[in-house]
N, C-alpha and C positions, 0 to 999 in steps of 0.2 A: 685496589691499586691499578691504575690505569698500565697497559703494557700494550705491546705490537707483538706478533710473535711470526718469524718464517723461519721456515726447516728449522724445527728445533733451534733457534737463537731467538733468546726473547729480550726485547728493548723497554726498560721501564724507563716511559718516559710521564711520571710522576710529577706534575711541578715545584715539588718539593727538593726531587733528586734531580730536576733541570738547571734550577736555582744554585742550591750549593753544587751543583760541578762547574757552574761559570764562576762560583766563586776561585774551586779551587785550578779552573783554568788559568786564573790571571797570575802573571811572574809578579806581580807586587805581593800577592798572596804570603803573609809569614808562615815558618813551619810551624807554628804552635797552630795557626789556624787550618792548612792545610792537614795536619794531621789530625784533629780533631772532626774537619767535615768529611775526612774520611772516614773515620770512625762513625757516624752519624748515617752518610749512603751507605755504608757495609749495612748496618741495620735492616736500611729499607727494602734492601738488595736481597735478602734474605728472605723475606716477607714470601717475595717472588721465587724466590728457587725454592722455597718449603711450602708452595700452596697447594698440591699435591700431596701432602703426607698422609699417611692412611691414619683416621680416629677407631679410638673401639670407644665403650660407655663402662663408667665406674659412677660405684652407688655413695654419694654422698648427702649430710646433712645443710641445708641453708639453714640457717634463723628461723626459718618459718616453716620448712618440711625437707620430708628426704628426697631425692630425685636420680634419675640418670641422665647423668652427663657426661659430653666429648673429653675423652684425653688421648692423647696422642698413644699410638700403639705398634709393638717393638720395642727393639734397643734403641739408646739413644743415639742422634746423631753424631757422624765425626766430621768434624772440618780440619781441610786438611788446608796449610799455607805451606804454598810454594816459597822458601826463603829467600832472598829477607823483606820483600817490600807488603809480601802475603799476609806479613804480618798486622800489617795496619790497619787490612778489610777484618782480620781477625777478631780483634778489641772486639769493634762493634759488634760482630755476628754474636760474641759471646755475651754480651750484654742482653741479645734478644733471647738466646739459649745458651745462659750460666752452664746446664747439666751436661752439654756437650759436650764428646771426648774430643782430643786435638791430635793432629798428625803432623811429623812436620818432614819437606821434603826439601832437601839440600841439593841446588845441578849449581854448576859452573863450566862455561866453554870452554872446550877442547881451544887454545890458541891455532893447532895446526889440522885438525878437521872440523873447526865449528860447529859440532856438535856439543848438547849440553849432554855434562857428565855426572853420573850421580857420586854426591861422597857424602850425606846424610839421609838416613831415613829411619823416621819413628813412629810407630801407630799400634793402637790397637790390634791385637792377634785376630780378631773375627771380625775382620773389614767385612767378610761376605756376609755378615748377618744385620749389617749396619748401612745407612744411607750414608754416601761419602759426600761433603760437597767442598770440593777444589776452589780454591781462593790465589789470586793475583792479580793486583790492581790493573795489567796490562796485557791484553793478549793481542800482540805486535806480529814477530813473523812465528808464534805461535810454538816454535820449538821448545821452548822450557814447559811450556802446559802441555803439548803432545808427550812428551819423555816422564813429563808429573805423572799423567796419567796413566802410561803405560807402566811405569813402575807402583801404581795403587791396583793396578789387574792383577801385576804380577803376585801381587799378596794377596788376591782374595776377592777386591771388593769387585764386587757386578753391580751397584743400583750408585751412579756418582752422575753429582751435577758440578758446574763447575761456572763459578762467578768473579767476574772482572768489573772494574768499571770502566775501563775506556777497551777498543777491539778497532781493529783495522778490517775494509774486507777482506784482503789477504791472507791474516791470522786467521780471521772466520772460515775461510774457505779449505785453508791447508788441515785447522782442528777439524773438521767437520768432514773432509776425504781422511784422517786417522782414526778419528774417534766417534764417528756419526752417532751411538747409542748414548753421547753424552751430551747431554740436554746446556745451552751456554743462555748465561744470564747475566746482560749489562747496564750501563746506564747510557751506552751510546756508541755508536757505529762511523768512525771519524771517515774521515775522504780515503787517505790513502796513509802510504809509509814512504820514508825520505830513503837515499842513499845508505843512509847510517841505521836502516831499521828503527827507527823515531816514529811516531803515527803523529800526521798532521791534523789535525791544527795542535790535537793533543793538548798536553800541558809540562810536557818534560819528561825526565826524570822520576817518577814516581819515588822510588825507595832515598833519592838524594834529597828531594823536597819533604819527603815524610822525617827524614831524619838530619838532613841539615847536613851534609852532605856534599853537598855540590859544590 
């Protein structure tokens, strides 16, 4: 899969995942289709934050002889969705890795210090023995995925990647002065952020367009 990578943020830019994001940039876009080609880049998006996973070899039989071959080695991954839009990149990821355990992490803004607040969190008890990889369709001024992730340290896990499809530089720069050991994976790096914390040219709303919404 074709990818760009600096500091740690890597850009797949796949013509496959170029394609369906200008799909799902356009406001004519319906949610049944929006949320389906998201489910489809989760996949690909995937591909690239797990190209790295360490194999060991197991002895199996083909049709015609017994051999050693690559299977993934460790426990199995957890993906974790930041709620609720996280959940959309999730679908897909699980389609590519069914056996994955799932995390799921609950913030919402303080109204009077704008900070995100935790009131859910569910995961696996041995994050630290597990690859974490953090999921939300938008990493904008980046405070909900710095707070995601400081609350998946705080359990445990050390080895987490963390995938978005769309990122602002700004988001990028703020995750990356909090979290530098955690390696970001998108499908694109927009200009900037509006007034309202929106990332232009963007495509909205994520979690309203996935769910209808808006």
């Amino acid at each position: 899969m074709d990818a760009s990578t600096r500091r740690d943020v890597t850009v797949v830019d796949h013509p496959m995942v170029q394609h369906k994001l200008t799909i799902m940039r356009d406001k004519a876009t319906s949610t049944a289709s929006f949320r389906r080609l998201l489910r489809e880049i989760a996949a690909l998006l995937t591909y690239e934050a797990t190209r790295d996973l360490e194999l060991t070899t197991t002895t199996i039989e083909t049709p015609l002889a017994t051999m050693e071959a690559p299977t993934l080695a460790g426990k199995k991954l957890v993906f974790a969705s930041i709620l609720r839009a996280g959940n959309g990149l999730l679908e897909g990821m699980l389609d590519l890795v069914p056996a994955a355990r799932v995390a799921h992490v609950g913030l919402y803004r303080d109204p009077e210090t704008l900070q995100p607040v935790e009131y859910y969190f569910k995961a696996p008890e041995d994050l630290h023995e597990r690859v974490v990889i953090a999921v939300d369709p938008m990493l904008a001024t980046a405070n909900s995925a710095i707070a995601a992730i400081r609350g998946l340290k705080e359990r445990g896990a050390k080895d987490i990647r963390f995938v978005c499809l769309l990122a602002a530089p700004e988001g990028v720069e703020r995750f990356r002065a909090a979290h530098p050991d955690v390696p970001v994976v998108t499908a694109a790096i927009d200009s900037h952020l509006n007034d309202h914390g929106y990332i232009l040219p963007g495509l909205g709303d994520a979690g309203d367009r996935m769910y209808g919404t808006k």
